[in-house]
C-alpha positions as CSV (number, residue, x, y, z in Angstrom):
1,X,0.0,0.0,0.0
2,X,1.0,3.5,-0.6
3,X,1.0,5.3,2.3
4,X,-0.6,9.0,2.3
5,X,1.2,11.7,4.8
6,X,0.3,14.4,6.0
7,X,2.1,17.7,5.2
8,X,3.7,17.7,8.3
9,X,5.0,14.1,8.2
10,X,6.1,15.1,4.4
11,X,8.4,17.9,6.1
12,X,9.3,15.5,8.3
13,X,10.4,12.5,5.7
14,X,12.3,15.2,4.1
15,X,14.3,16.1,7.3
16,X,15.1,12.7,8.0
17,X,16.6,11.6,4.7
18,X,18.5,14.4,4.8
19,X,20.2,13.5,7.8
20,X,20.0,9.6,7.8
21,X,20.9,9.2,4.2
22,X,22.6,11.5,4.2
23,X,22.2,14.0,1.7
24,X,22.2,17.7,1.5
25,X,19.2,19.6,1.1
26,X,20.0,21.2,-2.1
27,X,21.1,18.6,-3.3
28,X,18.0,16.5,-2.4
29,X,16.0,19.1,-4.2
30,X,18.2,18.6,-7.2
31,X,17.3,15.2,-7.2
32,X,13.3,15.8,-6.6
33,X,14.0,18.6,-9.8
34,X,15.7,15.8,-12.1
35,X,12.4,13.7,-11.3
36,X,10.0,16.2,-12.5
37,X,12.4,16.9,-15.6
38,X,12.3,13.1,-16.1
39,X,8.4,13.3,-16.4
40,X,8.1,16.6,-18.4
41,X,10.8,16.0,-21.3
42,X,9.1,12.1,-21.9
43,X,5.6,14.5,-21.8
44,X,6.0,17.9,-23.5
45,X,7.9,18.3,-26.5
46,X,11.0,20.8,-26.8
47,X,9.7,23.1,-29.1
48,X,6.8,24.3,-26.7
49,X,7.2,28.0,-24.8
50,X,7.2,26.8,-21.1
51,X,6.5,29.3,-18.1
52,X,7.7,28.8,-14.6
53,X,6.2,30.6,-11.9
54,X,8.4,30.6,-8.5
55,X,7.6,31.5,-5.0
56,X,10.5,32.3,-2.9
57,X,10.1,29.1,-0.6
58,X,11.4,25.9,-1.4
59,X,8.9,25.1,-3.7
60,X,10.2,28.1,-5.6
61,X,13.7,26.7,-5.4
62,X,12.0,23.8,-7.3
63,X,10.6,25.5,-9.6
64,X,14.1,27.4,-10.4
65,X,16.2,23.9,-10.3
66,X,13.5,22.8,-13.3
67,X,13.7,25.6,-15.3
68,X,17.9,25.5,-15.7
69,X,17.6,22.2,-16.4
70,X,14.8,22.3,-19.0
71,X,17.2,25.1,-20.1
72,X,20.0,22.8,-20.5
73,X,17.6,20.4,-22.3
74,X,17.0,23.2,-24.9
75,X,13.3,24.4,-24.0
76,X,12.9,27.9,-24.5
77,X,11.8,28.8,-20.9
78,X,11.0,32.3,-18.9
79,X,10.6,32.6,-15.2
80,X,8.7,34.5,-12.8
81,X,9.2,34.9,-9.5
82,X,6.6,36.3,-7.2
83,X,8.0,38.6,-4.3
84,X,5.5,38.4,-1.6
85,X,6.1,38.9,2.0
86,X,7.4,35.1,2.2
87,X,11.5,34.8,2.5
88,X,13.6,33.2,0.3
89,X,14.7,29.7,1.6
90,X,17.8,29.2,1.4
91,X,17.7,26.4,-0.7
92,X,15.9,28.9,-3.3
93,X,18.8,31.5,-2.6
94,X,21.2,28.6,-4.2
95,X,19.0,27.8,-7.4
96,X,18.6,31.3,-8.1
97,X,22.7,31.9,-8.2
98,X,22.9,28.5,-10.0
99,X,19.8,30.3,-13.1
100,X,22.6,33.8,-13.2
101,X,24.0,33.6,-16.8
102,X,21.5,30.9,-17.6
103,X,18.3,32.3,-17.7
104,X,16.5,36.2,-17.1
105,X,14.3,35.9,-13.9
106,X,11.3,38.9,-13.6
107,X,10.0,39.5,-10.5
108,X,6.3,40.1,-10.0
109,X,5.6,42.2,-7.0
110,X,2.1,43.9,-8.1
111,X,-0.9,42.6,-9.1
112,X,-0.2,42.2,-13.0
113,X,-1.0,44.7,-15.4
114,X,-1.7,42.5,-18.0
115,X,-1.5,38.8,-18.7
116,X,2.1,38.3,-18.9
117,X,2.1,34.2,-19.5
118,X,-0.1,34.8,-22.8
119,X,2.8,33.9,-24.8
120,X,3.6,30.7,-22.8
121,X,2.8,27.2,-24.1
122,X,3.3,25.5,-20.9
123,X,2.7,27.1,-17.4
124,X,5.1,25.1,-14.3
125,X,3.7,26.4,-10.9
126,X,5.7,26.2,-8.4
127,X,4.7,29.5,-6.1
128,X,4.0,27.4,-2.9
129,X,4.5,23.6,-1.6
130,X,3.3,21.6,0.8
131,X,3.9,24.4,3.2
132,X,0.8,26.2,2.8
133,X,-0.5,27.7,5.9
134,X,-3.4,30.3,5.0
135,X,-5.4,31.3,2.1
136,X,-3.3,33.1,-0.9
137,X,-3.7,36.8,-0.5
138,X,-2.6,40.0,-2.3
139,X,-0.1,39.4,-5.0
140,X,0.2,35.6,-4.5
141,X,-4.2,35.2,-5.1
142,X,-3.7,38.0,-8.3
143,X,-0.8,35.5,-9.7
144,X,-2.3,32.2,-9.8
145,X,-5.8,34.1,-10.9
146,X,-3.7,35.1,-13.7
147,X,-2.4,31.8,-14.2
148,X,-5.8,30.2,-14.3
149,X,-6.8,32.6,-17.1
150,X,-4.3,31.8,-19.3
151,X,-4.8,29.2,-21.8
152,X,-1.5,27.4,-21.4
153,X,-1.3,24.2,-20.1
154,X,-0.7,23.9,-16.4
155,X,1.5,21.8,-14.3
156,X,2.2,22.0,-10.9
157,X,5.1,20.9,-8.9
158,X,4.4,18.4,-6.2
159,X,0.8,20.3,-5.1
160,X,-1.7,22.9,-6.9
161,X,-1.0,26.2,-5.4
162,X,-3.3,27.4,-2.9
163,X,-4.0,23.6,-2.4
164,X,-3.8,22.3,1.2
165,X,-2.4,18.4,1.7
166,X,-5.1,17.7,4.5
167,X,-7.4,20.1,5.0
168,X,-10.3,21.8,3.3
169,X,-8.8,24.6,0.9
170,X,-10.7,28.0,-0.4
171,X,-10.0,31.1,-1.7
172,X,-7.1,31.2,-5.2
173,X,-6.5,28.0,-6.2
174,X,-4.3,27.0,-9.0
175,X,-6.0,24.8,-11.5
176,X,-3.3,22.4,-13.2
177,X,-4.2,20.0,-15.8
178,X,-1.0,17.8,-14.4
179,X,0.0,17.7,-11.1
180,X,3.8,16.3,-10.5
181,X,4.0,14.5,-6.6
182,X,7.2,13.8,-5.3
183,X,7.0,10.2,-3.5
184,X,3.6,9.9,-2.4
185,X,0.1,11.0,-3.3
186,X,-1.6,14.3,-1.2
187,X,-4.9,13.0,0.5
188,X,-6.5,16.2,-1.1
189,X,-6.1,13.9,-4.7
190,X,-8.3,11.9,-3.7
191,X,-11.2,13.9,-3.1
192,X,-14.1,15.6,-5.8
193,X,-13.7,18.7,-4.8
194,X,-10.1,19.0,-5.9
195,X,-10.3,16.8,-9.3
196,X,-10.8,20.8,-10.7
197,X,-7.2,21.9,-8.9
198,X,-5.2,18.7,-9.3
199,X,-6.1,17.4,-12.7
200,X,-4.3,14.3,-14.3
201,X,-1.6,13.4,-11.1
202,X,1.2,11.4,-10.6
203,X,4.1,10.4,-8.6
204,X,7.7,10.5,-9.1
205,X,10.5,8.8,-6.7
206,X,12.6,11.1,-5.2
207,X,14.6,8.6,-3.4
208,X,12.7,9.8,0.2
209,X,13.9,7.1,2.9
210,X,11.5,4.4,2.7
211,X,12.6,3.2,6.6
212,X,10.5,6.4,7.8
213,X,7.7,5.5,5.5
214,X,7.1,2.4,6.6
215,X,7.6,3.4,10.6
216,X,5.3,6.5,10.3
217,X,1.3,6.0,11.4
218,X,-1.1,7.4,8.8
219,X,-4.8,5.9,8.5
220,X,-4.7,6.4,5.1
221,X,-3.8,4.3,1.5
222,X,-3.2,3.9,-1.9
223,X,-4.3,0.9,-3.2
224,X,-1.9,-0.8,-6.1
225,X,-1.7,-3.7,-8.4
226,X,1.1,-5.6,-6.3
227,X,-1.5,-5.1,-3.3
228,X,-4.4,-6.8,-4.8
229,X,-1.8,-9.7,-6.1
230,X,-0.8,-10.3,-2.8
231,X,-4.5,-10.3,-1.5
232,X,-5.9,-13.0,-3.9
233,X,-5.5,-16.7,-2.6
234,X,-3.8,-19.1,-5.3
235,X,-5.7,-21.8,-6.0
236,X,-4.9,-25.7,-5.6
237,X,-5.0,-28.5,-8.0
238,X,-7.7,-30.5,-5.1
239,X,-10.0,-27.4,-4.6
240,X,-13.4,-28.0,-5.3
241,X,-16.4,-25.9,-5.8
242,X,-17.1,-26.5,-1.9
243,X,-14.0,-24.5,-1.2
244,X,-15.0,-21.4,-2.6
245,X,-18.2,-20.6,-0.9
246,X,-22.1,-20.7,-1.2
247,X,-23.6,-17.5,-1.3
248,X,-27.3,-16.1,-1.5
249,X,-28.3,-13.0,-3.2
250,X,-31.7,-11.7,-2.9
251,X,-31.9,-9.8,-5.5
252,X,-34.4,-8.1,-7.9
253,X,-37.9,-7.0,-8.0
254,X,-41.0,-6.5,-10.7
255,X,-38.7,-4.6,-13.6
256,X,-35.8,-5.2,-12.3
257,X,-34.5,-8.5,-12.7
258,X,-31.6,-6.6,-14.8
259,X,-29.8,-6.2,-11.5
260,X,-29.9,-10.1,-10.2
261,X,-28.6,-10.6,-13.3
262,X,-25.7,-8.3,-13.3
263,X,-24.8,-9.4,-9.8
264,X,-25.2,-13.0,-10.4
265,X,-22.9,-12.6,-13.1
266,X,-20.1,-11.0,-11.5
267,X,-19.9,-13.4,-8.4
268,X,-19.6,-16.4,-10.8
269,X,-16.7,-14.7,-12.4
270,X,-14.7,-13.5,-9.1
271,X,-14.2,-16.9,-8.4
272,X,-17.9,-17.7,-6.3
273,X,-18.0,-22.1,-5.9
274,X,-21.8,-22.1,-5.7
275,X,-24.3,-18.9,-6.0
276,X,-28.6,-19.2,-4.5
277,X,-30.6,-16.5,-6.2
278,X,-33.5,-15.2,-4.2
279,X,-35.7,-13.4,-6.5
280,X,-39.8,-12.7,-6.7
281,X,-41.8,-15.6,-8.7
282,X,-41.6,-13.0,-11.8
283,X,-38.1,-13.6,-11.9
284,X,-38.1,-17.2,-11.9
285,X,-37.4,-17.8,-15.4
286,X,-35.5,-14.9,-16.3
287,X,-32.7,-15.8,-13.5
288,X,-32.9,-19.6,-14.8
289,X,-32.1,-18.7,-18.5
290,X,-30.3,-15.7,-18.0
291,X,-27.9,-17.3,-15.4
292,X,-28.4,-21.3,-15.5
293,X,-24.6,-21.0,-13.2
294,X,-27.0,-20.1,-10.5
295,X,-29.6,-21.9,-8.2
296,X,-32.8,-20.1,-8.3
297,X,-35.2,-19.7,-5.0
298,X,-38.2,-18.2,-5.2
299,X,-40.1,-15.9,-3.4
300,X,-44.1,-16.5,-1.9
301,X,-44.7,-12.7,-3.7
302,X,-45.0,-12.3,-7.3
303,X,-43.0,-9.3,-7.9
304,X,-41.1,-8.1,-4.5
305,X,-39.0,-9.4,-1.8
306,X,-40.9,-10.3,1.3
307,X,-38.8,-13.1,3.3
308,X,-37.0,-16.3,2.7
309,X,-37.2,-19.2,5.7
310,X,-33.7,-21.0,5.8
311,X,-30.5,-18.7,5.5
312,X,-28.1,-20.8,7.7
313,X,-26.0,-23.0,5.1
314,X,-25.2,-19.7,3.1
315,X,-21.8,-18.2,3.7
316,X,-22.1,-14.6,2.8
317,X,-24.8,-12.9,1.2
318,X,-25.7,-9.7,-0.9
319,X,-28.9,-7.9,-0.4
320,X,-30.5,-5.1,-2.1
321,X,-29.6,-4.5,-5.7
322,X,-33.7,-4.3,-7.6
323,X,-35.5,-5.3,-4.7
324,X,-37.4,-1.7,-4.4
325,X,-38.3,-0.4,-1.1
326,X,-42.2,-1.6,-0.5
327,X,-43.9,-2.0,3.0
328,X,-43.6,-6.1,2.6
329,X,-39.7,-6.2,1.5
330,X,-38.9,-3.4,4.5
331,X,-40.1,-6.2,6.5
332,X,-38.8,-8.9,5.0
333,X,-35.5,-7.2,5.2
334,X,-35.6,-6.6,8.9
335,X,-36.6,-10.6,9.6
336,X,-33.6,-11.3,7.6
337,X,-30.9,-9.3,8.8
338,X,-32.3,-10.2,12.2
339,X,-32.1,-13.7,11.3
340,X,-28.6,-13.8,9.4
341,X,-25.9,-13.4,11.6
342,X,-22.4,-13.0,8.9
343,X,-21.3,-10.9,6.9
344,X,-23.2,-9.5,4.3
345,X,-23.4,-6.9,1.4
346,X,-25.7,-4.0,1.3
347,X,-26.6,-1.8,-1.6
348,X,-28.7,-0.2,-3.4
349,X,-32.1,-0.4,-1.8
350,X,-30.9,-2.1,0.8
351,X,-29.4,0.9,1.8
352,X,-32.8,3.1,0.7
353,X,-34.4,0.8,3.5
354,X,-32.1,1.4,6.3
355,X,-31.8,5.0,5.6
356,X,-35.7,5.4,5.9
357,X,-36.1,3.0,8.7
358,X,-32.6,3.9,10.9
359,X,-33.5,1.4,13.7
360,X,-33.0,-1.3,11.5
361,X,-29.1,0.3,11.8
362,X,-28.1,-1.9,14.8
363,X,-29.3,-5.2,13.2
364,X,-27.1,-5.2,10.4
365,X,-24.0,-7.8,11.3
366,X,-20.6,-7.3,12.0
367,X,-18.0,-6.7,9.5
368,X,-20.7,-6.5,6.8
369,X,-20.2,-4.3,3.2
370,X,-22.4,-1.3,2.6
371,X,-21.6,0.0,-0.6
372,X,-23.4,3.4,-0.9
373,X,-23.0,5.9,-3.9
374,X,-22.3,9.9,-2.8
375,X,-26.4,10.3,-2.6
376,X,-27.0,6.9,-0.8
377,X,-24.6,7.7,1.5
378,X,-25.7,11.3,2.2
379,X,-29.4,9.8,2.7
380,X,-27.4,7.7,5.1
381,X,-25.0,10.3,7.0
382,X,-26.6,13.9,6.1
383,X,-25.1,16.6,4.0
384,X,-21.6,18.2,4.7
385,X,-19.9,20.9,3.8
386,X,-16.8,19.5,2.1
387,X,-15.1,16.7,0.9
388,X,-12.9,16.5,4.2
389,X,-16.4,16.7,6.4
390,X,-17.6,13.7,3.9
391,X,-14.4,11.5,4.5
392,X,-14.7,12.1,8.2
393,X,-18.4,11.1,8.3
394,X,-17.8,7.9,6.1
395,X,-15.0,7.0,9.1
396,X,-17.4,7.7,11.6
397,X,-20.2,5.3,10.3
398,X,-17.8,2.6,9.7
399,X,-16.5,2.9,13.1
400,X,-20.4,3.1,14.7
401,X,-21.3,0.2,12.4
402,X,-18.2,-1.8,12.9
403,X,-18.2,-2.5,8.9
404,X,-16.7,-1.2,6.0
405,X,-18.4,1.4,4.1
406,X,-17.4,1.6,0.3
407,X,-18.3,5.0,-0.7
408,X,-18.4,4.4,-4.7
409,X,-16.8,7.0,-7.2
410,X,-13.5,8.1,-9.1
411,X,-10.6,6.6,-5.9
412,X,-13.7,4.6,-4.8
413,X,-12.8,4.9,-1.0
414,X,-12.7,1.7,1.7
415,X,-13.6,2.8,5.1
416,X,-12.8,0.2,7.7
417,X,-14.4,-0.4,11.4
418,X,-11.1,1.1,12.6
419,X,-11.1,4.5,10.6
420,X,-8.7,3.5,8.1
421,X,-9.2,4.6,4.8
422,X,-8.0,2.9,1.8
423,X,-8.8,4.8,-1.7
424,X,-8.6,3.0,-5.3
425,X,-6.6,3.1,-8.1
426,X,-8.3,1.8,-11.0
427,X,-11.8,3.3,-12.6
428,X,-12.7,5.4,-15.5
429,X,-16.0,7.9,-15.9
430,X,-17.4,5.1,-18.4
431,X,-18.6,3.2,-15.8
432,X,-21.0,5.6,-14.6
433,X,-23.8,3.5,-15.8
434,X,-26.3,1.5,-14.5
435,X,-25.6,-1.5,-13.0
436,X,-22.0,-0.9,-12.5
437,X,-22.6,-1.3,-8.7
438,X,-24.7,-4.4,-9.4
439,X,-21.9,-5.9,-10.7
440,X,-19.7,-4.4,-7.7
441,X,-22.1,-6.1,-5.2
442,X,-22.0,-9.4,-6.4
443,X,-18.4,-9.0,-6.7
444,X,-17.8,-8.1,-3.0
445,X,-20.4,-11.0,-2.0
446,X,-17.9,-13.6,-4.0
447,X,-14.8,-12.4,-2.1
448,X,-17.0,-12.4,1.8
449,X,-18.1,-16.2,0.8
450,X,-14.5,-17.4,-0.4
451,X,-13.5,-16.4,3.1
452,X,-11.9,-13.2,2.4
453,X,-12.6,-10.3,5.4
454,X,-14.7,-7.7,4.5
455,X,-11.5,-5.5,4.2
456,X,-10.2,-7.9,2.3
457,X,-13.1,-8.6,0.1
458,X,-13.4,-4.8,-0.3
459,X,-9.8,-3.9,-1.6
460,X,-9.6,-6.8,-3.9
461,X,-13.5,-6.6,-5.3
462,X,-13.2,-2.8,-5.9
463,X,-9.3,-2.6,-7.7
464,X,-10.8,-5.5,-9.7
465,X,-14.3,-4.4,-10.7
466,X,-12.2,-0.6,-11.9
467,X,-9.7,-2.6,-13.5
468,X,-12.6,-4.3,-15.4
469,X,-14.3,-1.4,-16.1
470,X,-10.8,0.2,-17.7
471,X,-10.3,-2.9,-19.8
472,X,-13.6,-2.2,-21.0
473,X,-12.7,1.3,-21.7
474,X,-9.9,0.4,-23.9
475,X,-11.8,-2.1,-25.8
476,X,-15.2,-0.2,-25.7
477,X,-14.9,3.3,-25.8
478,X,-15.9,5.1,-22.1
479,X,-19.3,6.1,-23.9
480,X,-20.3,2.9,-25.0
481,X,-19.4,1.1,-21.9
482,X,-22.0,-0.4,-20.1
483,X,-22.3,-2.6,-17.0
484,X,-22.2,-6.3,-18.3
485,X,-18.9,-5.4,-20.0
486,X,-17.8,-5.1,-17.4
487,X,-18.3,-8.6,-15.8
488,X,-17.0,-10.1,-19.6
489,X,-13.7,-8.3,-19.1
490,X,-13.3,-9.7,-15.1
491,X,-10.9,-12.8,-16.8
492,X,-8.5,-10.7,-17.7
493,X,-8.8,-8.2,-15.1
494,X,-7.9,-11.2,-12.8
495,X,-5.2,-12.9,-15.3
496,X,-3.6,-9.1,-15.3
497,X,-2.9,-9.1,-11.5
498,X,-2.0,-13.2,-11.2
499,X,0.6,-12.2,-13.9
């Protein structure tokens, strides 16, 4: 897992490989500059005008190591330098004597006149870091505003601009189309709000000691290939179908037999040994020809969920997706989560039901799945103000329900009963669709009946199901994906992380 730090334990990293490696701090900068060279020159091609903007923090000292090298790389580069009321680092002090003879620096120390970076091709911000304390004000706010008007692309080094690591940011913000992280992601990445700041991001290794990385406490993670590789069990030559779990979905309602399907589907192809579909006696036949993998039981109601008697041979089970939300399935819902004691998945209107009936809350087991969209879960948890306030709120239910709560979107993010947070990696904006949690839910129920945990279960079902869903991108087109491609592209989804 890739760990995410705070700003704070960022400075600190930096301090400590620069005395345990040891290095000097200019010289570790140098290194972190060569990085973001390394990106840029396989990214943007010579020819193109580039811009650097520079505070006179360390960032700045960044900003000015990147521009003479892109210099000595033959771009043809100009460079700003905002004087503020922040000092120059020392670090900055150095880069600047290294640019004399090199390169003309202007410094900007009123609001512009007029927009000076029209002429540039290729904006690099680097005006502030991870240091950020407060809001930009007065010239800083007036130079990134200018920034954002211009119609260059914009790159910023390590963090936007105006963009706090941690916390909820306002006022000027730089809007980058790339965003160049040294070593580790920024928690604000993750989040909506900031997809308009940050833009396409990615990190480079700066060679920051990986001893204090792996010593230092953070509740949240990046989820990678290599971690979902190492979470799948391999598979033995004696297995049988009784190894890999027997799981009941109830599924599916008058109309909506499309979302049994779905999730049928997908637990058959994660790897499920033996799958019980509950569905109304509408659905009977559809479910038998649609999915003859499956065992079908049926319902006493014609077109709605109302109960089922025996639950106790079933090993996990997923509840919700089609069932609607009438008088007879609320009820038949609360007999059965009073009834089934292990883990389960809830979605959909599962999650509909227990946000309109909240005393139902305390009946729903242990180290179950909910897996709520952002309006689901808001029905759930209330509004908030921010993307921050959300993440907080998704903790706090996880932690009250003692489950995880998988809050579905772009960096779908895995809340765990003890407040850790692990955010995905894989995904594209094709598979907003319908259906596309369907297939997620019967996913998830797979893993929770192979034995997985429910943290488990939720890493490797959600990093699959987006890997899926980007293989069916590539194939597809993201406009013409919909939500059984992506169960057909699971096999190699799974062959890609075996391998």
């Amino acid at each position: 897992m890739l760990k995410i730090l705070s700003a704070r334990q960022i400075k600190e990293l930096d301090a400590y490989t620069i005395q345990h490696e040891p290095i000097a701090s200019i010289d570790l900068m140098e290194r972190a500059c060569s990085a973001f060279v390394n990106w840029f020159t396989d990214h943007v091609e010579s020819t193109r005008k580039i811009g650097i903007v520079c505070g006179t923090g360390n960032n700045g000292g960044d900003g000015l190591g990147i521009a003479r090298m892109l210099n000595d790389w033959g771009y043809p580069v100009k460079v700003w330098i905002v004087r503020g009321l922040v000092p120059e680092s020392g670090d900055f002090k150095i880069n600047l004597s290294r640019l004399i003879g090199k390169l003309d620096c202007s410094d900007i120390v009123t609001e512009p006149e007029k927009e000076i970076f029209d002429d540039r091709e290729v904006l690099i911000d680097a005006v502030f870091g991870t240091g950020l304390s407060r809001t930009p004000e007065g010239i800083y706010a007036h130079v990134i505003e200018s920034m954002n008007r211009a119609t260059a692309v914009r790159i910023a080094v390590d963090i936007p601009s105006g963009l706090s690591a941690n916390d909820h940011s306002a006022g000027s913000i730089l809007k980058a189309d790339y965003t160049i992280s040294f070593q580790l992601p920024k928690l604000a990445f993750l989040l909506p709000q900031n997809h308009q700041y940050v833009g396409q991001w990615t990190t480079v290794d700066i060679g920051l000691q990986k001893e204090f990385i792996q010593n230092t406490k953070s509740v949240y993670f990046y989820i990678t290939q290599k971690d979902a590789r190492k979470t799948l069990k391999p598979r033995s030559a004696f297995d049988h179908k009784g190894k890999y779990g027997h799981a009941l979905l109830i599924s599916g309602s008058y109309g909506k037999m499309g979302a049994a399907i779905l999730a049928s589907r997908a637990a058959l192809r994660s790897g499920l040994g033996l799958l019980t579909v509950h569905v109304p006696k509408t659905g009977y036949t559809i479910l038998q020809t649609a999915v003859p993998e499956a065992m079908t039981s049926t319902d006493e109601h014609d077109f709605v969920f109302t109960g089922i008697t025996s639950v106790e041979k079933f090993g996990a089970m997923g509840v919700g997706p089609g069932v609607g939300t009438s008088k007879e399935t609320v009820k038949g819902f609360s007999t059965l989560m009073d009834s089934f004691r292990k883990p389960m998945v809830i979605d959909a209107d599962g999650l509909n039901i227990l946000s309109a009936n909240r005393e139902l809350l305390h009946l729903i087991p242990e180290n179950s799945i909910l897996t709520p969209h952002p309006g689901e879960f808001e029905r759930l948890v209330g509004s908030w103000r921010n993307d921050f306030e959300r993440l907080k709120k998704q903790q706090a239910l996880a932690i009250q329900l003692k489950s995880v709560i998988v809050l579905k979107g772009a960096n779908t993010s895995i809340a765990t009963p003890e407040g850790v947070v692990y955010f995905n990696s894989t995904g594209n904006p094709g598979m907003a669709t319908g259906g596309s949690g369907d297939v997620l839910t019967g996913m998830l129920m797979s893993f929770l009946a192979q034995s997985y945990s429910s943290v488990q279960a939720s890493i490797l079902g959600v990093y699959l199901h987006g890997l899926s869903g980007d293989f069916a991108a590539r194939e597809k087109g993201m406009d013409a994906l919909i939500a059984s491609d992506i169960v057909d592209f699971l096999p190699e989804a799974f062959r890609k992380i075996i391998r």
